[in-house]
N, C-alpha and C positions, 0 to 999 in steps of 0.2 A: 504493500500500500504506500502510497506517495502522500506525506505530508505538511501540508500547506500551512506555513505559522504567518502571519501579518502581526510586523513591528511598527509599533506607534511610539512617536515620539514630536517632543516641540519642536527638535530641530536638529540637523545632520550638519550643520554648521559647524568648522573646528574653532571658532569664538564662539562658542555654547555651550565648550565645556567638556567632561572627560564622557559624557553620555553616550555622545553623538559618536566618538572614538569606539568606545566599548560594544557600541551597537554593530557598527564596522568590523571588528577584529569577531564579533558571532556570527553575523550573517556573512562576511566572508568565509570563514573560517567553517562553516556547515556546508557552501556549494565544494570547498575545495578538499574537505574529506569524505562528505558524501553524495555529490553529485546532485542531479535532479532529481533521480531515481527515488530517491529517500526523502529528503526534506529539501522542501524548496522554500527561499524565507521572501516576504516583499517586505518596503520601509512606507509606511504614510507618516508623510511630515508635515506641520503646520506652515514650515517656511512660504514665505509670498514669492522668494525665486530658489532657484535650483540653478548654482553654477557650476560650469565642468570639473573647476578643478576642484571641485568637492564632490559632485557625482562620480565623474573617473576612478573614484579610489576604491567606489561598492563595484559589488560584484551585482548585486541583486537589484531589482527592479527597483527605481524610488515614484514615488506619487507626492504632489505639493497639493496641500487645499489652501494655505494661508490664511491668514486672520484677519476679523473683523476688530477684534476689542488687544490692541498690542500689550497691554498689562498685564492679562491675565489667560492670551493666546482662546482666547474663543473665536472658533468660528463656523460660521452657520450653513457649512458645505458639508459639514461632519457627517451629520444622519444622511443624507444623498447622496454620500460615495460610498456610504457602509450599503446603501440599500441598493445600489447598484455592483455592487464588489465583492461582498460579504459569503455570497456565493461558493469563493473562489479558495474559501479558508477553513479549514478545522482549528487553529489556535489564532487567541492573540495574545502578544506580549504588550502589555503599555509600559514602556521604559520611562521613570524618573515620575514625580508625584507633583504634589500645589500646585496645578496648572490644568486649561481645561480638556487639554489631549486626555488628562487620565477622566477624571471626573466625566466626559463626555462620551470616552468610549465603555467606560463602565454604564454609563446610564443606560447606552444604543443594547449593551450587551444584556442586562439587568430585566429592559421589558422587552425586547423580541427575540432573543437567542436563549439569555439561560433554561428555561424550563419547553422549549418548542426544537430547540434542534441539540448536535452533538457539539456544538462549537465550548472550547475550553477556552477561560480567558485566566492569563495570571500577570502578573504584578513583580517587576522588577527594579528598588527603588534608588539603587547603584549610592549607597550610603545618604540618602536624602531621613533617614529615620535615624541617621546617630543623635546623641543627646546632645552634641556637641552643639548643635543649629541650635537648640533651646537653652543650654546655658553659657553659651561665650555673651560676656556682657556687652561687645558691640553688636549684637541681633536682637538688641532686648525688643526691642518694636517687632521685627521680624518675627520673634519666635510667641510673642504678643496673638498675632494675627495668623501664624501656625496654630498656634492653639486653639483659636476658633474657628478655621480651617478643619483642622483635625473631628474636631467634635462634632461639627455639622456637615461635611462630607469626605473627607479623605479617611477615618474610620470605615466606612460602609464601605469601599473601593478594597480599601487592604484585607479588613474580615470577611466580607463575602463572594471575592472573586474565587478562584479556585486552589489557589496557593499564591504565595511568595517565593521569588527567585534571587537569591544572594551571590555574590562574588568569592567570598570568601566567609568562615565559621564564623569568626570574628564578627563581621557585619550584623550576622542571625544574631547573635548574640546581645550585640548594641543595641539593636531594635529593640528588645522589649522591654528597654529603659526607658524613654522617652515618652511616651504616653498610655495614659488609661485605656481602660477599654481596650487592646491591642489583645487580638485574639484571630490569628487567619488560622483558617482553613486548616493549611498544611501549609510545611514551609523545606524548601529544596536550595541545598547549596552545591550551584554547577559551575562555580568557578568561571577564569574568565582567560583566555591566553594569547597568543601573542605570538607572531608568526617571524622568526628567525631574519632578518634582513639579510639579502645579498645586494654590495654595494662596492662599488670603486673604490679601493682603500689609497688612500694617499697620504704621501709621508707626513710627521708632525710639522717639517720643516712649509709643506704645501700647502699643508691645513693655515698654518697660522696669518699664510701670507694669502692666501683666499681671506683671511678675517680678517685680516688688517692689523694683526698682534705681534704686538713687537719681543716674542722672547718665545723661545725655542724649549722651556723644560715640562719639568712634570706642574700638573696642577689638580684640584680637585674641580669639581660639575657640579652645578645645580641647572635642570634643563627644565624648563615647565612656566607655569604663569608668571606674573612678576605680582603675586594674589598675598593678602596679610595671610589668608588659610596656609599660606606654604611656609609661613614663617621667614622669609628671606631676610626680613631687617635683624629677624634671633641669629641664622646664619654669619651675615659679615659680621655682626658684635663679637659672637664666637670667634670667629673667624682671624679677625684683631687681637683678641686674647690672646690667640692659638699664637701671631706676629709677634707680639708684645713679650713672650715669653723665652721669646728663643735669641741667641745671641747672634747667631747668620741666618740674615733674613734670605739672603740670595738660595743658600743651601734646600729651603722649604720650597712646596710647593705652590703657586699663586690658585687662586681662584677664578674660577671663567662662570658667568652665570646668563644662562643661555636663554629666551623666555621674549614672550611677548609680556606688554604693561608697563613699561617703562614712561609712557606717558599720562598714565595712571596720576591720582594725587597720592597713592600710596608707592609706585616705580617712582616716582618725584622724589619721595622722601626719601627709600632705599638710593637712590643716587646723589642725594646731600648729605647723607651718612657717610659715602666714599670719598665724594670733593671734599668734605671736609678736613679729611684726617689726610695727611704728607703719608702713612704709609701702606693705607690702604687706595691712596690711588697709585701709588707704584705695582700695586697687587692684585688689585682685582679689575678684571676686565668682564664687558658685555659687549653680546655678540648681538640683539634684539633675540628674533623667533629664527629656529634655523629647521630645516625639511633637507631629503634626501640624504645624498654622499655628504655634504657636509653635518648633518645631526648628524648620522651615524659615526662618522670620522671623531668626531667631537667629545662621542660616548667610549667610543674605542680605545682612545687615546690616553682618559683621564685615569688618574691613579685612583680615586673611587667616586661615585656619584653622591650626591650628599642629599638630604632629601630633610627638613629641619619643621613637618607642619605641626601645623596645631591638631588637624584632620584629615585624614586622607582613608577615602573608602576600599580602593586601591592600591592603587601609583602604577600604573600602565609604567612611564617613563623607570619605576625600579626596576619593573621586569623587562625593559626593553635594554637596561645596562647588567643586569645580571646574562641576557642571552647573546650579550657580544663579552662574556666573562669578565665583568668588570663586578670588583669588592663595592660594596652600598655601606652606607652610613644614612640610618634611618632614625627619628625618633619613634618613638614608640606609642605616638596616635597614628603611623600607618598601620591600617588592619590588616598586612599579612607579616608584620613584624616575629611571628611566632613562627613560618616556616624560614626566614633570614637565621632567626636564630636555630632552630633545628639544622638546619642547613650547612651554617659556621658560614655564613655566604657573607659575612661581614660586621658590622656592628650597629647594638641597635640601645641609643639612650632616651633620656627625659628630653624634651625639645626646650632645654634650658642655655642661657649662654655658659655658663660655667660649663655643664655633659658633653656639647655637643664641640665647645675646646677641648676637653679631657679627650672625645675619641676620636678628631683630629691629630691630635701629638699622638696616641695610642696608633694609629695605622700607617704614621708619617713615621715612626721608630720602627717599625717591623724592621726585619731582615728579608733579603730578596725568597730563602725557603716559604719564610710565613707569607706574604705578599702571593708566592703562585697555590702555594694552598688555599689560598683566599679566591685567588679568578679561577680554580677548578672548581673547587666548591662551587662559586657564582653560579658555571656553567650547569654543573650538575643539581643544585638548586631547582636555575628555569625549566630544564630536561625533564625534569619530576614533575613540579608543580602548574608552569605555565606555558608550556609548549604547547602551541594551538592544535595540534596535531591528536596531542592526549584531551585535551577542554573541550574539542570540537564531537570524539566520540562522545562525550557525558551529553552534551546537548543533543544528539542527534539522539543518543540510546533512550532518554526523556523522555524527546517529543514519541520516537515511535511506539516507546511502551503506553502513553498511553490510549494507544490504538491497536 
């Protein structure tokens, strides 16, 4: 039997956020281990346009209805492409929550599918239910208005669809902190993986002059938003420490922080923290947002990736430097922080400025032995847990079972 899943999400956009990514790495990641034959995925996305260089990168069909109400992504094409379409699907996945892709396809699903056809619908909420959204004191409004959210519709969405889909255990786990009521169905952790890059390697020496970087050594990576969730201003403070302490600064490795945000008010700030100090602008460079041979190159290169958030549901980007065997430095609100450390794939602290100095000097003193035990591990880490190859069976064996 051939089965048909339709993913719904707000947006395929890669300024949308780690969603739209994650959705990519599933539904490619399901054509290219299990063909048509088996599970065939489509994307319905709210976006108002669809451009190449974001389409080009799915494998599977996308559909745009676009929005009427930009705030809150309603739009009133929803029920007439499900009533013409709907057809075509035995599952739906609505990836990401507070917004009215979910609440809208849960409604469509709620009065003409649940109890009249086979059609399954579940809920994947790619860390939108950690507590963290509710008690970091800069979301006080936000988690304000979560909450009554939550209690007049996004409850009913998550308890009575047909289950919940997680990333990782961690995630399942968080979730049933944050709010009352919280009671689905069932709840399924399929993991999420990441397909091995092949890429033009070029020397350090070519890298740096492709980016404009004037110094040839080692250095540590942060690659990702220029977002306060990533912790980046906790990073260089660290980071400074990490300078401050050492009597040759040359001998250490500099910093490169790779990312869009930068014109951000909060990339603003992370960048007058560096003007400001004589010796963190000798040392830390940014490259903006970088794609292709040069991300890859960038990840390949670095002595370990460093990853410093307050939250992270994920970290696509850890597992994409763990599967070119590079050691991570993680704190320990990234939710798959427990197979890093199972793993020995690197080091995983408090996202504090003093910890995340401490395992800076800690991976910056290895010996070149500990260092390749470190990028083997890395590699056999992703091999285990995140190879798209291994995540893509779990997805596909799901959907068919339950059919």
């Amino acid at each position: 039997m051939k089965v048909r899943v339709l993913h719904i999400t707000n947006s395929v956009s890669p300024q949308s956020g780690g969603v739209a990514e994650a959705i990519r790495l599933i539904t490619n990641g399901l054509v290219e281990d299990s063909g048509i034959e088996c599970v065939e995925s489509e994307i319905l996305t709210f976006d108002n346009e669809l451009y190449p260089e974001t389409t080009e990168k799915f494998i599977s069909k996308i559909s745009n209805i676009g929005t009427d109400i930009r705030i809150w992504g309603f739009s009133c094409k929803l029920n007439s492409w499900f009533d013409e379409n709907i057809s075509r699907f035995n599952i739906i996945v609505i990836h990401g929550i507070w917004l009215y892709h979910s609440y809208g396809a849960f409604k469509y699903w709620i009065k003409y599918l649940r109890d009249t056809s086979n059609v399954k619908l579940f809920v994947m909420p790619h860390g939108m239910l950690d507590p963290w959204f509710q008690t970091e004191p800069k979301r006080k409004y936000k988690a304000i208005r979560n909450e009554i959210y939550w209690r007049f519709i996004e409850n009913n969405v998550i308890n009575k669809s047909d289950g919940i889909l997680f990333t990782c255990e961690r995630e399942k786990e968080l979730a049933k902190l944050t709010f009352k009521n919280y009671n689905p169905t069932k709840e399924y952790v399929l993991g999420l993986g990441v397909k091995k890059a092949a890429f033009n390697i070029l020397s350090k020496e070519e890298l740096f002059k492709s980016l404009s970087i004037d110094f040839n050594g080692k250095y540590f990576l942060f690659l990702g938003r220029i977002d306060f969730k990533k912790g980046v201003d906790i990073l260089i403070k660290a980071y400074n420490k990490f300078l401050t302490d050492q009597s040759l600064l040359d001998v250490f490795p500099k910093l490169i922080i790779a990312g869009p945000g930068l014109d951000t008010p909060y990339g603003k700030e992370v960048l007058n923290i560096v003007a400001s100090n004589d010796i963190l602008k000798a040392n830390v460079f940014f490259t903006g947002m970088l794609s292709g041979d040069l991300k890859w190159n960038i990840i390949q290169h670095s002595e370990a990736f460093v990853l410093s958030s307050y939250q992270e549901n994920f970290g696509i980007a850890v597992v994409e430097a763990l599967s070119c065997g590079v050691p991570v430095i993680i704190s320990n609100q990234v939710n798959i922080y427990t197979e890093i450390l199972t793993g020995n794939a690197g080091l995983v602290t408090e996202n504090s400025i003093e910890k995340i100095s401490e395992s800076l000097q800690t991976l910056s003193s290895k010996g070149e032995t500990d260092l390749m035990n470190y990028k083997s591990n890395a590699l056999k880490c992703f091999n285990k847990y995140y190879d798209v190859s291994v995540v893509s069976k779990a997805y596909k064996n799901f959907f068919l079972d339950l059919y």
